[in-house]
C-alpha positions in Angstrom: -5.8 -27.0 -8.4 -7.3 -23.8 -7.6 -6.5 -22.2 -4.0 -9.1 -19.2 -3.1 -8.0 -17.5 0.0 -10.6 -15.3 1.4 -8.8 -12.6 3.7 -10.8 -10.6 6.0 -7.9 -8.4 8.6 -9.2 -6.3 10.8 -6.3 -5.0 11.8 -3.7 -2.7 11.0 -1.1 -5.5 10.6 1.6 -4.7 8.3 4.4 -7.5 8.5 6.4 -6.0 5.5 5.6 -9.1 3.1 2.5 -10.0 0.6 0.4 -12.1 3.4 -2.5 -13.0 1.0 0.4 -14.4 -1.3 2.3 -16.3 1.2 -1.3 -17.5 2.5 -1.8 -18.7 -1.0 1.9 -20.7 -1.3 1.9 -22.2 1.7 -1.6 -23.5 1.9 -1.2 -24.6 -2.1 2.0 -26.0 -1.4 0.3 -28.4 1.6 -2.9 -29.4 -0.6 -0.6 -30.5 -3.6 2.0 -32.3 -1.1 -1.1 -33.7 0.5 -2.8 -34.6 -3.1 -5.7 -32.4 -2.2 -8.0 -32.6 -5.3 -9.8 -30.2 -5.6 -10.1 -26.4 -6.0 -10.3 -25.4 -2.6 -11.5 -22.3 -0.9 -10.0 -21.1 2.8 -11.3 -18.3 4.9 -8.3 -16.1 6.7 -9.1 -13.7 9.5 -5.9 -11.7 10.7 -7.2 -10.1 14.1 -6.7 -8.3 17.6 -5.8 -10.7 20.8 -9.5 -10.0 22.0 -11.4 -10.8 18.8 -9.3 -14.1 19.0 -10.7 -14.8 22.4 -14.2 -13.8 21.6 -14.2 -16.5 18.9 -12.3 -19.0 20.9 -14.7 -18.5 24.1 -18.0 -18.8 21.9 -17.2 -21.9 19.8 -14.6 -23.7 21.8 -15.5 -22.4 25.3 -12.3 -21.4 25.9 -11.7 -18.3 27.7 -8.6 -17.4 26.7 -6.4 -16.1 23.4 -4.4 -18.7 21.3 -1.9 -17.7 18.2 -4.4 -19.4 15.6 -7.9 -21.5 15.6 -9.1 -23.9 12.9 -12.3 -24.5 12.0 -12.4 -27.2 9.3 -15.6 -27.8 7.6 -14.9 -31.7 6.9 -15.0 -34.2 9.4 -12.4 -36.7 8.8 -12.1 -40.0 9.4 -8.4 -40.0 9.3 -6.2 -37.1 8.3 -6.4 -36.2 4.3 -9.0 -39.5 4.0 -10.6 -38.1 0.5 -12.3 -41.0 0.7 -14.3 -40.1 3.8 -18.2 -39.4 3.5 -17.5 -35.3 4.5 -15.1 -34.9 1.6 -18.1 -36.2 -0.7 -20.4 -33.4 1.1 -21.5 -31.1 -2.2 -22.9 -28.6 0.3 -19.4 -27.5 1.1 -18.8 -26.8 -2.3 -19.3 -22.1 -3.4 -21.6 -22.0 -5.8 -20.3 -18.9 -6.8 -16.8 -20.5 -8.1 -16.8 -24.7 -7.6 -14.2 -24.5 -5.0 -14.4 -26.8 -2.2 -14.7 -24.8 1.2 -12.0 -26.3 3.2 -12.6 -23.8 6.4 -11.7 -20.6 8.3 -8.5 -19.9 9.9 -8.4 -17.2 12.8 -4.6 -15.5 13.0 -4.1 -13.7 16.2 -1.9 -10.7 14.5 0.0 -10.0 18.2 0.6 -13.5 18.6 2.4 -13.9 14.8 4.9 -10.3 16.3 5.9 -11.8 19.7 6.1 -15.3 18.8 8.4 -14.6 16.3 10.5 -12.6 18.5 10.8 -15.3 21.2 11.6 -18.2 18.9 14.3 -16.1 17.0 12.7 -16.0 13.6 11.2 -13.3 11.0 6.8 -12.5 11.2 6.8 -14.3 7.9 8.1 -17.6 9.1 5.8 -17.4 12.1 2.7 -16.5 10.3 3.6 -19.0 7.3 4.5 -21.6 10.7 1.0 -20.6 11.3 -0.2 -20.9 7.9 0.9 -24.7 7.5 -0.4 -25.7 11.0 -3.7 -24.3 9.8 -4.3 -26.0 7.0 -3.2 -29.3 8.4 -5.6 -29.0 11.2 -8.3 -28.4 7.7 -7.4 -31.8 7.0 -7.9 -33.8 9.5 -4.3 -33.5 11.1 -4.1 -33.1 15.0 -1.3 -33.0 17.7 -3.4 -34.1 20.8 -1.5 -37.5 20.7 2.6 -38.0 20.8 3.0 -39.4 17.7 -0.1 -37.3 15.7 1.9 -34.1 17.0 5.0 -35.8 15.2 3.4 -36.3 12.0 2.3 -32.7 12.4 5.7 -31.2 13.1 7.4 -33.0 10.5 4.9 -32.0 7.8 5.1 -28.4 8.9 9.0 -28.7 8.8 8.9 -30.3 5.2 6.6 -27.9 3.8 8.2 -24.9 5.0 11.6 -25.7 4.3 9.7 -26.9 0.4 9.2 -23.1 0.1 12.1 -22.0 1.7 10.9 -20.4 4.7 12.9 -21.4 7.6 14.0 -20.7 11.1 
């Protein structure tokens, strides 16, 4: 598997670790676990509070900031279903390098500080938190029900404490 993480920061946001190469273990860490199959490609923005609500207002109509947004490019019919017709889609592979264009990921650079603060952990373990909730959401995963949440916190737990980053 080949993980291609395209990171566009438009910020000055230095949290004293490699973020591309977290970025990179985390995410390829979730798409093994999750037996992703292909080479995959995910698009990273690290941004300002008020870029994050631009986005959030124009394509969720939501008028307000958030710590991350996921925009997967697959819809699923059940989380990490490789079987669904969207995975098959051979539009959403780059013809520049046969990776599979799993989605974008917005990272509200404020949000990844203060958060981290407030629930007593380092920026890395937020912004890999972050990360790993991401790339769920990519695959299908959501928390809008009790126990889809659950699935989604214990995944996140597993494959953080996999890589060692924990609270």
């Amino acid at each position: 598997m080949k993980l291609i993480v395209n990171l566009e920061n438009e910020t000055e946001f230095d949290p004293g670790f490699d973020i591309l190469k977290t970025a990179e273990e985390v995410a390829g860490t979730i798409l093994e676990k999750e037996n992703f199959s292909k080479d995959a490609e995910v698009e990273l923005l690290i941004t300002d509070p008020e870029t994050v609500k631009e986005i959030n207002s124009e394509y969720r109509d939501i008028k307000k900031t958030t710590d991350v947004l996921s925009f997967p490019n697959t819809e699923w019919d059940a989380p990490a279903d490789y079987e669904c017709e969207g995975f098959s889609d051979e539009s959403l592979i780059d013809p520049e390098n046969g990776c599979y264009m799993l989605g974008q990921i917005v990272l509200n650079d404020r949000r990844i500080i203060s958060q981290a603060e407030e629930y007593g952990h380092s920026i890395k373990r937020e912004y890999a938190f972050l990360i790993a909730h991401s790339i769920l959401h990519l695959l299908g995963y959501d928390h809008m029900e009790e126990d889809d949440a659950k699935v989604m916190e214990e995944k996140q737990k597993k494959y953080l404490d996999v890589l060692g980053i924990t609270r």
